[in-house]
C-alpha positions in Angstrom: 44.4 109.4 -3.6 47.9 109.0 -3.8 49.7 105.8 -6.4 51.5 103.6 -4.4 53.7 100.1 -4.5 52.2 96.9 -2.8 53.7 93.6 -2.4 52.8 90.3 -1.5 55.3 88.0 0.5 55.0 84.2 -0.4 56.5 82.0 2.2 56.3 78.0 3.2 56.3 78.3 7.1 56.9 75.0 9.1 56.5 74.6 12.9 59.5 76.4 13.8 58.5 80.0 15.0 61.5 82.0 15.1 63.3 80.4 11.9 59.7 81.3 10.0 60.0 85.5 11.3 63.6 85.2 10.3 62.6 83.9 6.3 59.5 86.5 6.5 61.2 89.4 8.0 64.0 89.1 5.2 61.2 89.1 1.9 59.6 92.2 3.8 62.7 93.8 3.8 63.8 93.0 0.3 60.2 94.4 -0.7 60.6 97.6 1.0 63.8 97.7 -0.3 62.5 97.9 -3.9 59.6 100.8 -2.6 56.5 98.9 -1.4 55.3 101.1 1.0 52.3 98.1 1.8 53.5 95.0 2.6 51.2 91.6 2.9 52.0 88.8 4.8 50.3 85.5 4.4 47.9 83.6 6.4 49.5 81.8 9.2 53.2 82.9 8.3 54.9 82.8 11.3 54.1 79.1 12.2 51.9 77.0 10.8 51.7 73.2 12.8 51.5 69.8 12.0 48.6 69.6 14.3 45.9 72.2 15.6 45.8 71.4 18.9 49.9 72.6 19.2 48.4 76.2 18.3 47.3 75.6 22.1 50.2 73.7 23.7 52.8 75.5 21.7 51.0 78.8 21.3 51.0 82.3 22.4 48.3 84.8 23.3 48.9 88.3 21.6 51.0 90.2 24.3 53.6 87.0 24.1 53.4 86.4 20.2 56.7 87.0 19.5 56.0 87.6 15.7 53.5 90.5 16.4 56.4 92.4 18.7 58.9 91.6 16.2 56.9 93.0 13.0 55.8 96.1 14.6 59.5 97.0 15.0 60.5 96.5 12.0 57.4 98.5 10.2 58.5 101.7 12.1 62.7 100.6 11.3 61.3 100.5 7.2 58.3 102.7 7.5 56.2 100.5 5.9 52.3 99.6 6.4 52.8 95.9 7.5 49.8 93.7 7.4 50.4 89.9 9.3 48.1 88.1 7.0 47.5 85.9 10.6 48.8 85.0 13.6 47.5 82.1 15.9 46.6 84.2 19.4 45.2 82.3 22.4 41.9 83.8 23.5 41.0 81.4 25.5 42.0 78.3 27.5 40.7 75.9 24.8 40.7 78.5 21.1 42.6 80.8 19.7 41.8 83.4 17.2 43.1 83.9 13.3 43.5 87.0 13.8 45.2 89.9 10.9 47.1 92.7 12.0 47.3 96.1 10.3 50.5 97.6 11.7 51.1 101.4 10.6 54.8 102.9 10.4 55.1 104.4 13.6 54.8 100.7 14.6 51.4 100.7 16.8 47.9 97.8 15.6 45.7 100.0 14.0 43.5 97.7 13.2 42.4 93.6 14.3 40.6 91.3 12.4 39.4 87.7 13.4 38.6 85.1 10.5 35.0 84.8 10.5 34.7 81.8 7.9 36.4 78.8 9.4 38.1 75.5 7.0 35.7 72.4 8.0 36.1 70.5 4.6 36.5 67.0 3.5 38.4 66.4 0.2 37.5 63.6 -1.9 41.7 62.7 -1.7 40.9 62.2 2.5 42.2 65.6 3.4 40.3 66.3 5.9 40.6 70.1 8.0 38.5 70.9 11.0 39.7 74.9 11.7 36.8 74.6 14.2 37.9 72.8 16.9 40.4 75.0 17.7 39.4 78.9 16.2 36.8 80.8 17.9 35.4 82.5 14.7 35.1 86.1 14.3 32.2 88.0 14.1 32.9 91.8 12.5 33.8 92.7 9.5 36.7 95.6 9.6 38.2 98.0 7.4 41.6 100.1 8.3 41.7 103.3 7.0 45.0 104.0 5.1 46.6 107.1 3.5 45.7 105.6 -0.3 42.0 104.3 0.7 40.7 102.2 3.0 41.2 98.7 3.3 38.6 95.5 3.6 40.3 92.6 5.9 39.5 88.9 5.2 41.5 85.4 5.5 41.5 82.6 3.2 38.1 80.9 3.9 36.6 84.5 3.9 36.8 83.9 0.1 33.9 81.6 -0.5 31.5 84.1 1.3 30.9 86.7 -1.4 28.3 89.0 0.9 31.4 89.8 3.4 33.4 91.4 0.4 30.5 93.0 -1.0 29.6 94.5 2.5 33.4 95.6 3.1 32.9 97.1 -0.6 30.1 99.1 0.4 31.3 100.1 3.7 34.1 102.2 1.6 36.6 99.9 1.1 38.9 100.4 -2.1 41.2 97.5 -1.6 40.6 93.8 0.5 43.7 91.6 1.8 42.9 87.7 1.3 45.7 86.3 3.2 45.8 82.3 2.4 47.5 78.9 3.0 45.1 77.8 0.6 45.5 73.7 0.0 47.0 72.8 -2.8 44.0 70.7 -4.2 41.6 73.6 -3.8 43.6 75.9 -5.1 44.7 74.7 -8.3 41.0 74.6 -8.8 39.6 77.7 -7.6 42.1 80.2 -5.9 42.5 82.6 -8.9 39.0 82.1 -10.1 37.9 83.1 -6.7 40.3 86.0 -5.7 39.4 87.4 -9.8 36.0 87.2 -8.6 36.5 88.9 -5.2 38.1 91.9 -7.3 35.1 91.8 -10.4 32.5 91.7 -7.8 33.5 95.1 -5.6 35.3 96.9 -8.0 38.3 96.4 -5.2 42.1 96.0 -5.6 42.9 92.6 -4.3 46.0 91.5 -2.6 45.9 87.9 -1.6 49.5 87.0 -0.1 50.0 83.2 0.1 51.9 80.6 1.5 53.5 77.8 -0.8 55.7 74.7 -1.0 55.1 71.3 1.0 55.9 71.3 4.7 58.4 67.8 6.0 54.7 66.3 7.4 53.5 66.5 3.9 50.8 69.0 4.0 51.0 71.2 0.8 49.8 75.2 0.0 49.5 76.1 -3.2 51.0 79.5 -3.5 50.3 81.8 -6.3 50.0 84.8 -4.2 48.1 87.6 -6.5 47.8 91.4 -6.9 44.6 91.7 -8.9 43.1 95.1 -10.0 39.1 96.0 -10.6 38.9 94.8 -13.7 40.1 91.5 -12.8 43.1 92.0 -14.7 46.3 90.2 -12.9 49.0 92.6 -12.2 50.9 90.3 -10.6 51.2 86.5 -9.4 53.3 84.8 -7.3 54.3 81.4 -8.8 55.0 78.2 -6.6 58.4 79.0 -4.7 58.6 81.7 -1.8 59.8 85.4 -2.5 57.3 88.2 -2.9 55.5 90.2 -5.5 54.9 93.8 -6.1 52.6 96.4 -8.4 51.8 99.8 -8.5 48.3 100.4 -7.4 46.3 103.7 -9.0 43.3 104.1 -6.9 41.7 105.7 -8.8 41.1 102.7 -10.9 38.5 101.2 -8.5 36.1 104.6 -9.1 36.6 104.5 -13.1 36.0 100.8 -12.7 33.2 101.2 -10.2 31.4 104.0 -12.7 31.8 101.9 -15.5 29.8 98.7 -13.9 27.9 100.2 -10.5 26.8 96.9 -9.2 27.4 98.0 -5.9 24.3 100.4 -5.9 22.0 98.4 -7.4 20.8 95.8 -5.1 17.6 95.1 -4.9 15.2 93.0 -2.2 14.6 89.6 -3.0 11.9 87.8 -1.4 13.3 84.0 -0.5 12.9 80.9 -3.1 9.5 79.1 -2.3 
């Protein structure tokens, strides 16, 4: 397979849709500009609410989402792969979905995924997230196939479930997508250890576009978006502010690495703890 460029957008989206697509569409541009041909988008990107229950009062379903029309344009203007880390779609009268979205560059979905793993955690600090009351959870994992390798879809949760990346590694795929608004009290703890681990674990590429910065209602993402090869090695990380991040990805790094350590073919059955 081919080398290629990838980048990572970081952004700090607040509640105001169109003013979020207008800060997201211009760091996709300036990263195409400088020759990613892949482009991440963080979890949530194009709005992300003070409250869950305005994903259903203010929300849209996915043939009204105005970001999803207005990305899919632009892909085919900068022929770019564009991946929308997620989008909040309506699937029902009382959920939505967190659903990713690999657009190609002729501008046409090629592939959906919904977050399986939802946020229901209680931080010692009285943060306190409930994704399920409002996200139907998703039940499939998917991989899109793209010109360089395929690709292994997850969001942010996803990343404490270790079996999904290692079933998306054995289904083919050469590089996963964590998209994230991680919190910032979880993250400074655990994001890079985790999204290393992802990487170590599968012998994958890893490119884990986050959101950053505090929104006015005070809730606060960590950033540190990350390009992370095989090996583990960081190729590139996104610091605290918004902007985006870019590497040149050699597939052919996840076979050498993949020969050198072939976890992947050596499960074995294990009978349960008694």
């Amino acid at each position: 397979m081919p080398d290629f460029k990838v980048a990572c957008v970081q952004n700090c989206a607040e509640d105001d849709v169109a003013a979020n697509i207008a800060v997201a569409s211009h760091l996709v541009e300036s990263a195409a500009a400088v020759g990613a041909q892949l482009i991440y988008l963080p979890e949530n990107f194009a709005c992300l609410e003070e409250r869950d229950d305005r994903y259903l009062s203010r929300g849209f379903t996915e043939a009204t989402h105005p970001a999803l029309s207005h990305f899919s344009v632009l892909a085919k203007a900068l022929n770019v792969y564009l991946v929308l880390g997620s989008l909040t779609i309506k699937v029902n009268p009382g959920k939505v979905a967190n659903r990713s979205f690999v657009i190609a560059p002729a501008g046409e979905v090629v592939k959906r995924y919904d977050k399986i793993h939802l946020f229901d955690v209680r931080l010692k600090n009285g943060e306190l997230y409930k994704e399920s009351n409002t996200v139907a959870p998703g039940a499939n994992a998917q991989c899109a196939e793209l010109p360089w390798g395929k690709l292994g879809l997850s969001i942010c949760y996803d990343i404490r479930f270790p079996h999904l990346y290692r079933q998306l590694a054995q289904a083919g795929a050469d590089f996963i997508g964590i998209p994230a608004a991680f919190t910032y009290t979880t993250g400074i703890a655990h994001w890079q250890v985790l999204v290393r681990s992802r990487a170590i674990e599968t012998g994958c590429f890893v490119f884990a576009a986050a959101q950053c910065g505090i929104r006015r209602w005070g809730r606060r993402t960590y950033g540190h978006s990350l390009i992370v090869d095989p090996w583990g090695e960081v190729l590139a990380d996104g610091g605290t502010e918004p902007g985006y991040i870019v590497a040149n990805i050699a597939p052919t790094r996840v076979a050498e690495a993949r020969s050198m350590i072939p976890a992947l073919t050596h499960d074995r059955v294990i009978q349960a703890p008694t």
